[in-house]
N, C-alpha and C positions, 0 to 999 in steps of 0.2 A: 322809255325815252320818247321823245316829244318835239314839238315846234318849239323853239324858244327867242325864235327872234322879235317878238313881241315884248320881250321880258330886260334883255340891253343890247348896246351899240354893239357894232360890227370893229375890228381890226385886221388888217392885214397882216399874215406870218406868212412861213413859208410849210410845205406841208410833203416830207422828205421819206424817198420810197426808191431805191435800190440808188441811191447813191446821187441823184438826181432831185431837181428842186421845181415844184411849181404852184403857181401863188393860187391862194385858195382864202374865202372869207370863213372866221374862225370869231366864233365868237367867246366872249371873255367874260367874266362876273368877278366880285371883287367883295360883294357882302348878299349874293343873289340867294333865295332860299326856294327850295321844291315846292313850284304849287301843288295845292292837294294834297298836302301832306300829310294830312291830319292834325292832332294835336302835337305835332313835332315836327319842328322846322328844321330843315336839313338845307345845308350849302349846295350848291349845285354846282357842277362843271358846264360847258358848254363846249360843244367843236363841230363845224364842218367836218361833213364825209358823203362823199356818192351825192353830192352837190345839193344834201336837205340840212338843216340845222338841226343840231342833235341835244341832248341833256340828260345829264344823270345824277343822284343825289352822291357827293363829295364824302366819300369815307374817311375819315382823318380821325386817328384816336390822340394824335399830336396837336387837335385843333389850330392848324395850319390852312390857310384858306386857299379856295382850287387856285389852278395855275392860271394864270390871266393869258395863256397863250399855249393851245394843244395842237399837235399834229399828228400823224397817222402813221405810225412806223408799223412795218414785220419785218420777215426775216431778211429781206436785200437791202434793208440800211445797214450802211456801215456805222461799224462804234463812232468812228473821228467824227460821223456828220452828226450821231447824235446824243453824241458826247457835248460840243461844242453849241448845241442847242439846249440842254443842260445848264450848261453854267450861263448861258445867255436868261435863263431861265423859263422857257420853252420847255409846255412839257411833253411827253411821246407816249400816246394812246398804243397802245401794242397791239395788231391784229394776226401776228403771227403764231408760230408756234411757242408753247409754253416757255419746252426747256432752253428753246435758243433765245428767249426774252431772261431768263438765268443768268447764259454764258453775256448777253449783253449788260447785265449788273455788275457782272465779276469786272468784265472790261471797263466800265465807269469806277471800278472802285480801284482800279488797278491805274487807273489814269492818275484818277485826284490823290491816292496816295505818293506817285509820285511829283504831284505839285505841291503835299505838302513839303517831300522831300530836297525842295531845289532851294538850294544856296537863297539865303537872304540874311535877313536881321537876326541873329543869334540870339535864342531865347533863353539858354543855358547858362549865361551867366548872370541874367534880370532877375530883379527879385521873383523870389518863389509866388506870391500874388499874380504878380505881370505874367508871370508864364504859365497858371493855371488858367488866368482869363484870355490868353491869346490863346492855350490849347480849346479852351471851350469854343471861342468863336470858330477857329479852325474844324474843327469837330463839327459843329452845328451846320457851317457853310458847305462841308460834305455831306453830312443830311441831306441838306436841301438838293445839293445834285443829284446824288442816287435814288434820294425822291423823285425826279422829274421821270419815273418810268413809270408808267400807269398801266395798269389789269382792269379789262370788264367783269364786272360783276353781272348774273343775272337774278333775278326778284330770290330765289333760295341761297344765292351765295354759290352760285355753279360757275364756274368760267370757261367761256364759251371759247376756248382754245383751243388748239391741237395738241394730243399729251400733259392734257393740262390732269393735276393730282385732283383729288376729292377733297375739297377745304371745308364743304358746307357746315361740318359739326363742327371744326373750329372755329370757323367766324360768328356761327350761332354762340355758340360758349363765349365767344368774345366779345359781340357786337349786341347780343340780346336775336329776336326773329327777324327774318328779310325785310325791307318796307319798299321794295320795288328797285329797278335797277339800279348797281350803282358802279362808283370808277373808283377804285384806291390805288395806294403804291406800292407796288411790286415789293420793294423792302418788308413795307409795311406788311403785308403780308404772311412773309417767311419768318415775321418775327412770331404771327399769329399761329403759325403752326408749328415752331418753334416750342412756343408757349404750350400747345395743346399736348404737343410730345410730352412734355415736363408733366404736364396733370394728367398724363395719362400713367407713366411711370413714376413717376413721386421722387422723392429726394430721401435718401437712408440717412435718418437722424440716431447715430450712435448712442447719443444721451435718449433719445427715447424709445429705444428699440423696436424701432417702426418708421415709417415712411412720412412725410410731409408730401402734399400735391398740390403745388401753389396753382392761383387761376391766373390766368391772364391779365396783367395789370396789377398784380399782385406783390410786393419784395418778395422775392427767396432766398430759402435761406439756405443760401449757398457757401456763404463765408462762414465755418464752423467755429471760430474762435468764440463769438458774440456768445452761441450756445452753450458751449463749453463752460462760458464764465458762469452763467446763470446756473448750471448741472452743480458745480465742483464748491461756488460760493457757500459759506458759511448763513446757516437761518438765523434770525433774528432770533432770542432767546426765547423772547414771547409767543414764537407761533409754536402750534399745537396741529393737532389733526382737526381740533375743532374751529384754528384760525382762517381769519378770512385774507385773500390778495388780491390784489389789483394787477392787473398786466396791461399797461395804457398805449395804446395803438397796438392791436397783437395779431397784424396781416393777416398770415397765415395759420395763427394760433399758436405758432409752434412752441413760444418762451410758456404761455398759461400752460400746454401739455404737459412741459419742462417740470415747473413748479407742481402741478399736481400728481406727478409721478414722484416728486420726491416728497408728498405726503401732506400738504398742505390741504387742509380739509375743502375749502370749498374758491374755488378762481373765481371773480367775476372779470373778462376781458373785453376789452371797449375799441373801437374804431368808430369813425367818419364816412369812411368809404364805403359802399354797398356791395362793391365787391368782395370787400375782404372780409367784410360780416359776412356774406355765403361761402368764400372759401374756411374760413375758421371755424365754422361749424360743421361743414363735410368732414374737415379734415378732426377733428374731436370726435366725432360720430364713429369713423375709422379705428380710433386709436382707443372708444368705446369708452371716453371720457369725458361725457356729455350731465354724465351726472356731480360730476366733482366742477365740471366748470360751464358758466355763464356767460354765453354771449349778449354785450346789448351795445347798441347805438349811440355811442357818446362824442362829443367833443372834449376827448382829453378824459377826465373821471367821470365813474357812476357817483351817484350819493353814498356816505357815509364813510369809514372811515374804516382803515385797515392795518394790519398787522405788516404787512411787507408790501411794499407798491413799488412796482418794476416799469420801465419805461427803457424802451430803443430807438427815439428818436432818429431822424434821418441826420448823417453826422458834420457834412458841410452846407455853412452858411452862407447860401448862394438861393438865386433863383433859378427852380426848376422851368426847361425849355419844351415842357411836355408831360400829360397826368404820370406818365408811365416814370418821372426821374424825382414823383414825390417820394419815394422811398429813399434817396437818396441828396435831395438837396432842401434844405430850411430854410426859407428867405428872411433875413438878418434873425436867426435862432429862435424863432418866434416858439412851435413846437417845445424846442428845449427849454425856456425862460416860464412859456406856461407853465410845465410841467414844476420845473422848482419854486416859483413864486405860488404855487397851491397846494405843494406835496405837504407843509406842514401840516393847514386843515384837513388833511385827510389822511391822516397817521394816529394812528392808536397811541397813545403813551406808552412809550420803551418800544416802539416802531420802528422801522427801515426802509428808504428810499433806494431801491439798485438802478443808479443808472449808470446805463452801457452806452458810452462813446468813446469813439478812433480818436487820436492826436493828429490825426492827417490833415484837418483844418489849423493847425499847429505848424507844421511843416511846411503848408502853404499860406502859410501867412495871413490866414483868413482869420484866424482868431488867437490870443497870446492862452498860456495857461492862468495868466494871474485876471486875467478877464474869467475865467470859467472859474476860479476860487473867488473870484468876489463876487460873479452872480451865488453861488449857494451865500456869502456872507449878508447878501442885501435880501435872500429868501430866509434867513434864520435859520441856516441850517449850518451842519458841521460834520464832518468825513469822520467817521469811525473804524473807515479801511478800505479796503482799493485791492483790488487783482488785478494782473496785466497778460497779457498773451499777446505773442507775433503773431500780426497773419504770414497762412501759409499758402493765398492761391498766387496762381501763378503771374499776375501780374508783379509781382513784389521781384519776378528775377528778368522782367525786362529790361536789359541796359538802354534800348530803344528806345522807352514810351517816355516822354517829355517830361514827366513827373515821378521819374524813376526816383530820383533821391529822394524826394520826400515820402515815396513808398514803400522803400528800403529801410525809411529808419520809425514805418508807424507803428505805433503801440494800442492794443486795444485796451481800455480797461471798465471794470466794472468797479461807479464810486459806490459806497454805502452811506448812508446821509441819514441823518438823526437829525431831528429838532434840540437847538442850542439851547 
């Protein structure tokens, strides 16, 4: 931490400590980056405190930029005061004790759930689209409040709190090594140890009789239907022990695992991301199927051409509001439209395309079914069978969650696609 009044302008907030307010110079950044940073630039926060100007590099895996307005809370703020500072969008440096900076999240979240709960514009009978895009703003606009609660970091990722947990291996596992102080969101945070728990204990994958340990940032594969379909699906006639497959985007590796346990001579599985190219090869390494399957660096396919080429695209066609919702959101189907617009060139003659997509973009309106039959008809391709399974977690028996009907009635399925 440092001087950084040399760096931008000064504003006035208010700087709120047992219930009580008094004005203090805080200063603010808006596209500020860590001097000295080396070859990586990092965002900076900035705040008055003990009356020096302060700075530390902005931790944000949501790439959300610092709060343009911090103050200095512990444990004698009340929730109301900075709660209401929250949604003003003020954020709250925590100097207090860890876990009563916790019971203060719970109480933000307990607040804004019920603001979304108060009587207004009924969303229940609007179209299915209208009400997935007012739940997402609503959804997002919680974010940001529960965001507004900030944790110091120290240069190893120690937090210099009372009763504060040991996160340092998680956020190294997560962030990459320390690069000097920094400030993240409390949320944020507990997602990161959240995460760490998960790849510490792995996920029991019944079709491969073994465990999956997604990393942080990584899709998991939590929802077992998708699995399931890939396990139980019928092989293209053509493959052999000596055929080759594609597994295109394969996170966590788990779908290539899949396929090379039911005999498929050799996977090669492809990603973008640099994270999930190291988790997919840990997690192969494990499952001691590093010889039958190939990890490499692709956008979408390796070279050459294959007997069964499998793809799990993320299934709605929206834009993701953070890296960590690329697993689940396609901005306008781009993902899925590559994958069929090139699946023929790289199909073996008497080859199969399995892709796994939800109808939940169906149900909300995001996309019709005759739109997904004429992307395969404009890719030259043709359905030679289809499997379906319900999901079974437990969102699907929320009568609560805004988007229960259409969860209620989604179908997973895996198409099987041939060149016409």
């Amino acid at each position: 931490m440092g001087d950084c009044a040399r760096l931008h302008p000064r504003v006035y907030v208010q700087i709120v400590c047992g219930g009580t307010a008094r004005r203090a110079d805080i200063m603010t950044t808006v596209q500020g980056t860590m001097p000295n940073a080396g070859v990586r630039a990092h965002p900076v926060v900035h705040w008055t405190e003990g009356g020096e100007n302060r700075c530390a590099r902005w931790l944000s895996e949501s790439a959300a930029p610092p709060a343009r307005g911090v103050v200095i809370a512990d444990d004698r703020t009340s929730a109301d005061d900075a709660y209401g500072l929250a949604c003003q969008g003020t954020a709250l440096l925590w100097r207090g004790d860890f876990q009563n900076a916790r019971q203060m999240l719970r109480a933000f979240a307990s607040r804004a759930d019920r603001q979304l709960r108060k009587p207004g514009k009924s969303v229940m009978s609007s179209p299915a689209a209208e009400v997935f895009h007012l739940h997402r703003r609503s959804q997002s606009q919680r974010a940001r409040t529960l965001g507004a609660l900030l944790v110091p970091l120290e240069e190893d990722y120690g937090i210099p709190l009372r009763r504060a947990p040991d996160i340092r291996q998680a956020c190294a596992q997560a962030f990459g090594p320390g690069e000097g102080a920094a400030v993240a969101s409390l949320r944020a945070l507990l997602g990161v140890i959240g995460a760490h728990e998960w790849r510490t204990r792995g996920i029991e994958i019944a079709s491969l009789g073994g465990r999956i340990h997604p990393h942080y940032g990584v899709f998991a594969p939590v929802r077992s239907e998708y699995v399931e379909l890939v396990a139980a699906a019928p092989l293209p006639a053509l493959s052999s022990l000596s055929s080759l497959a594609f597994d295109i985007g394969t996170g966590t590796g788990v779908l290539a695992a899949v396929l090379a346990r039911r005999g498929l001579g050799r996977v090669v599985a492809t990603d973008s991301d640099p994270r999930a190219l190291t988790c997919a090869r840990e997690n192969l390494e494990r499952l001691g199927l590093t010889q039958q399957v190939q990890v490499v660096q692709a956008d979408l396919f390796p070279e050459g051409r294959a007997a069964l080429v499998l793809c799990n695209p993320p299934w709605l066609p929206a834009r993701p509001s953070s890296p960590l919702e690329r697993g689940i959101y396609d901005p306008d189907s781009r993902m899925l439209h590559g994958f069929l617009d090139a699946l023929g060139a790289h199909l073996e003659p008497g080859g199969e395309g399995w892709l796994i997509l939800s109808d939940l973009a169906e149900h909300l309106g995001l996309r019709t079914r005759s739109q997904l039959l004429a992307a395969f008809e404009v890719a030259g391709l043709r359905v030679v069978g289809r499997s379906d399974m319900r999901p079974r977690h437990p969102r699907v028996f929320e009568a609560t969650d805004p988007l229960h009907t259409a969860r209620a009635a989604e179908v997973t399925s895996l198409w099987r696609l041939a060149v016409r």
